[in-house]
C-alpha positions in Angstrom: 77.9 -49.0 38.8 74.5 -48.1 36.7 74.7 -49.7 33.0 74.3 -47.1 30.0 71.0 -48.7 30.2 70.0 -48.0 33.1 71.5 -44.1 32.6 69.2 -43.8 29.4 66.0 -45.4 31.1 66.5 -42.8 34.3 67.1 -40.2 32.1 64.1 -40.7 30.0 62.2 -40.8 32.7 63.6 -37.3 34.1 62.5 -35.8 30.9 59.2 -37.1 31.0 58.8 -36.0 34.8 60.2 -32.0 33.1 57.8 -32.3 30.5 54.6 -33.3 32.4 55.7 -29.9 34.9 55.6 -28.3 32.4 52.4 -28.8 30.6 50.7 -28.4 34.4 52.6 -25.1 34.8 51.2 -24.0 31.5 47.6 -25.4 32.6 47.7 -23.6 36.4 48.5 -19.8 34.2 45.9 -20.6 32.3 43.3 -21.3 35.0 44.7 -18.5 37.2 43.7 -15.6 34.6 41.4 -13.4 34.6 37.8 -15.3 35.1 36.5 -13.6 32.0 38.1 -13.9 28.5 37.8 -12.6 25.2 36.8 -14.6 22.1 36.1 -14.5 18.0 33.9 -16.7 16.3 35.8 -16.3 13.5 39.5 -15.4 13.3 39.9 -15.6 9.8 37.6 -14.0 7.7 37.1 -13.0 3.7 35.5 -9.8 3.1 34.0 -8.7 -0.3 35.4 -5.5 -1.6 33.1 -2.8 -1.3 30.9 -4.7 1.0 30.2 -4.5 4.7 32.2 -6.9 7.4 31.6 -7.9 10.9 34.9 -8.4 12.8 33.9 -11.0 15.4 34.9 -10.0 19.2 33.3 -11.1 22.3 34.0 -11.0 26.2 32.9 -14.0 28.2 32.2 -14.7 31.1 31.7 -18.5 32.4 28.9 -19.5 34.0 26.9 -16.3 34.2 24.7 -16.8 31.2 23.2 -13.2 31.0 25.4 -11.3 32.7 25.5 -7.8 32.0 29.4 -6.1 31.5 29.7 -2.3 33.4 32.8 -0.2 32.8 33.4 -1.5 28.9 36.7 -0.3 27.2 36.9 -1.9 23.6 39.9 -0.8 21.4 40.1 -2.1 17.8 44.0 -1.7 16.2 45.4 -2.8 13.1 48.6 -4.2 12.3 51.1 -2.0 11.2 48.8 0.8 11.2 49.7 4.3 13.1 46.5 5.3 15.2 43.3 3.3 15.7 40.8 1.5 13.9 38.3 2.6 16.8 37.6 3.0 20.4 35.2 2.9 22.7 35.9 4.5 26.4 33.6 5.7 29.5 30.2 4.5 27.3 31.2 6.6 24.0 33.2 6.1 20.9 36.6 8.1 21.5 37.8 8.6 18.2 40.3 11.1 18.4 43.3 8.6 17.7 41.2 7.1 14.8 43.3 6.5 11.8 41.9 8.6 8.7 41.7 5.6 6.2 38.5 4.0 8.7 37.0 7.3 9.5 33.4 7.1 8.5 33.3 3.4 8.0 33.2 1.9 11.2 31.0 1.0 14.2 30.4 -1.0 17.3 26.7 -2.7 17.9 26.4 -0.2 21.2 22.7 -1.9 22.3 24.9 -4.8 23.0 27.9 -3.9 24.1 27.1 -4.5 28.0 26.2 -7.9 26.6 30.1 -8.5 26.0 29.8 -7.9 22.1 32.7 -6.0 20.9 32.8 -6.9 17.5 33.4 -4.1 14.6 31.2 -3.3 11.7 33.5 -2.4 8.8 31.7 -0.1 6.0 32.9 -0.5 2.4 35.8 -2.4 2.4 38.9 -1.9 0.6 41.6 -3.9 -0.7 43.5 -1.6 1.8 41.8 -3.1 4.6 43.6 -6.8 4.2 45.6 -7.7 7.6 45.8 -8.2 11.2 43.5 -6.8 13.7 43.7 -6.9 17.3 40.8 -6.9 19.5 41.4 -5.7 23.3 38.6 -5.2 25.8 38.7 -4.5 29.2 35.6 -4.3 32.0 34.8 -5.0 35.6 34.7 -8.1 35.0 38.1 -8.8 33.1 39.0 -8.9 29.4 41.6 -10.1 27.0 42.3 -9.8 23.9 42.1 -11.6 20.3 43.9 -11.1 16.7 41.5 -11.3 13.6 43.1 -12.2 10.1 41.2 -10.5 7.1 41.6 -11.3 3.8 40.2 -9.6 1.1 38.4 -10.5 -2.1 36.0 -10.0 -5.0 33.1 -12.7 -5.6 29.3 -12.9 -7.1 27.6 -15.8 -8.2 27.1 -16.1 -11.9 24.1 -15.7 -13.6 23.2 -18.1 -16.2 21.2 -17.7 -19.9 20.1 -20.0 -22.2 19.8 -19.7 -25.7 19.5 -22.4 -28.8 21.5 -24.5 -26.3 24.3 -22.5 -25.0 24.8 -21.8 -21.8 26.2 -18.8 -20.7 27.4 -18.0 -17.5 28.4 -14.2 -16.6 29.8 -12.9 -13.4 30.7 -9.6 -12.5 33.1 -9.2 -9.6 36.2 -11.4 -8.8 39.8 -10.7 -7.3 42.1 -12.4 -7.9 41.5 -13.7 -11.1 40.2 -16.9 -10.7 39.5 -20.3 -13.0 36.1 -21.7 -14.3 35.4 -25.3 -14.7 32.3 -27.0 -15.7 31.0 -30.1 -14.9 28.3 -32.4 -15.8 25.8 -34.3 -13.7 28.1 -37.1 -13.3 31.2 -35.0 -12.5 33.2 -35.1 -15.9 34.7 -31.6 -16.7 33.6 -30.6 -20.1 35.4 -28.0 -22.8 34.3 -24.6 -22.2 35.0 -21.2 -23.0 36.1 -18.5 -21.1 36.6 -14.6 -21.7 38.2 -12.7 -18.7 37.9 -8.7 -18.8 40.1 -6.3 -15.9 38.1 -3.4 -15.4 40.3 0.1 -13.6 40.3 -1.6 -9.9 41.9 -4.5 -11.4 38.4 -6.5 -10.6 37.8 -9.4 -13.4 34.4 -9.9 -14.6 33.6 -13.4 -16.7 31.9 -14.7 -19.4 32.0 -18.2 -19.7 30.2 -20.1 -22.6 29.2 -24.3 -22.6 27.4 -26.0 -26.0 25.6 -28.0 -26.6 23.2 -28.5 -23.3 20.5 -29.9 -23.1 16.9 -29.6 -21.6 16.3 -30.9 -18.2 20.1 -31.6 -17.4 22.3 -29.9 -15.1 25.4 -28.8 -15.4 28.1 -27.4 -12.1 29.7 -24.4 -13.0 32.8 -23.7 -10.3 34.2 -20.3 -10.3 37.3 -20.6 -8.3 40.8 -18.3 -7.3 42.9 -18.5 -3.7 40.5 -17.5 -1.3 36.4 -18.1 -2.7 34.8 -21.1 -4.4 31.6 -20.5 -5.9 29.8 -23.7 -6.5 27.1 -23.0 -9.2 24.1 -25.7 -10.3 22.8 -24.7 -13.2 19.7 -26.6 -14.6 18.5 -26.2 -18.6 14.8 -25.6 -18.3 12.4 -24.8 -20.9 11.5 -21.1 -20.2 15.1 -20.5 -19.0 17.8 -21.5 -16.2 16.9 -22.7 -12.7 20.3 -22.0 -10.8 21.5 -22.0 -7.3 25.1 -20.7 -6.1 26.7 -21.5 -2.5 30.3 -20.3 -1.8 33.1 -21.8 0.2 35.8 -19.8 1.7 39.2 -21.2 2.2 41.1 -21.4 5.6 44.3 -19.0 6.4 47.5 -20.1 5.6 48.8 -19.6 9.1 49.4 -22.5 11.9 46.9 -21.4 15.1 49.4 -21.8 18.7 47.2 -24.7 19.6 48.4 -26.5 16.6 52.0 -25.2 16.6 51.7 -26.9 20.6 50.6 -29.8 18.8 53.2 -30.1 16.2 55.8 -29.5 19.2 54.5 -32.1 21.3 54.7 -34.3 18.8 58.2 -33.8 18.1 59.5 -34.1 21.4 57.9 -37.3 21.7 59.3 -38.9 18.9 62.7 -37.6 20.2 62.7 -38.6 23.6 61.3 -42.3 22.1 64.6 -42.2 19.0 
């Protein structure tokens, strides 16, 4: 008669056997699609209210670098949204089921659509616009589909004055309100002073004021809410400010399924070893 030792090792080793199936039976699906696929370069994007953003979408095909795409359906939805975002059917936009709140403010790049590039030009954006979009596209070749997260925002960089040794940095547009810090050369924060002001749209503009500078040193300025980080170096010259801004954008909040896989994985591991 098997020891309860022996009944835990076998059984251990039956789950290992059911798990290992079932990672191959996930791998042979995913081999046995379609041999073209579609793709984002970026599936989480922040777009800047009132400006223009590209929605990335792309069909692939392995292994046929320059292969042209015939018979290109590309369908852009939204979310929650009744109607489309766009559509484009038998070489044409179809826009019949277009939903009014995009009408007049979006566009495929058409001289490269054959190239695989579905991806969406969206004109003016609003604060509206934040959600989900969905990405399908079919061909002769295959297709797929892909969900975009978008995120919207207001941001500028700062522009910076000097007078009798203040500083002053000003910047127009920012949503949601964020907060300013300033920092010297060496990285300490110093005491500043900030003035916020909420115009009709709810958009913040900033005034933010550091004394005493002084010549030839440079001073960060970061301007700062839940989605943009503008990073501002600000150097005290003698006929003005020489400044230079770059912005960082922050990563969505949600888990991608390769993670969540991941996560699970690691889970079962730790219960099959406990």
């Amino acid at each position: 008669m098997a020891s309860l030792g022996q009944i835990i090792f076998w059984s251990m080793i039956v789950l290992i056997f059911i798990f290992a199936a079932i990672i191959i039976l996930i791998l042979a699906l995913t081999l046995s699609g379609p041999s073209s696929e579609v793709e984002s370069s970026n599936r989480s994007t922040i777009a800047n209210l009132g400006q223009d953003v590209r929605l990335s979408c792309f069909l692939l095909l392995p292994n046929e670098g320059g292969a042209q795409f015939s018979d290109v359906s590309i369908t852009w939805r939204k979310e929650g949204l009744s109607g489309l975002v766009y559509q484009y059917q038998d070489g044409a936009a179809n826009l019949r089921d277009q939903n009014p709140d995009f009408r007049g403010r979006t566009q495929l790049f058409t001289d490269a659509i054959n190239k695989g590039n579905a991806s969406l030009l969206l004109m003016r954006v609003r604060s509206s616009d934040d959600g989900v979009y969905s990405c399908s596209v079919s061909s002769s070749s295959g297709g797929g589909s892909v969900s975009i997260r978008l995120r919207t925002a207001a941001f500028s960089a700062p522009k910076f004055t000097n007078t009798k040794d203040i500083l002053i940095a000003e910047a127009e547009r920012w949503l949601p309100k964020p907060s300013v810090t300033w920092l010297d050369y060496d990285g300490k924060v110093l005491n500043a002073s900030t003035t916020f002001n909420q115009n009709s749209a709810g958009i913040f503009s900033i005034v933010s004021t550091l004394q005493p500078v002084t010549r030839l040193d440079t001073y960060t300025c970061h301007i700062q809410n839940t989605m943009v980080l503008a990073i501002s170096e600000a150097t005290v010259t003698g006929s003005g400010v020489s400044e230079r801004t770059t912005f960082t954008f922050s990563a969505a909040t949600s888990v991608p399924a390769s993670n969540l896989l991941s996560i699970m994985t690691s889970v079962l591991c730790i219960y099959y070893l406990t």
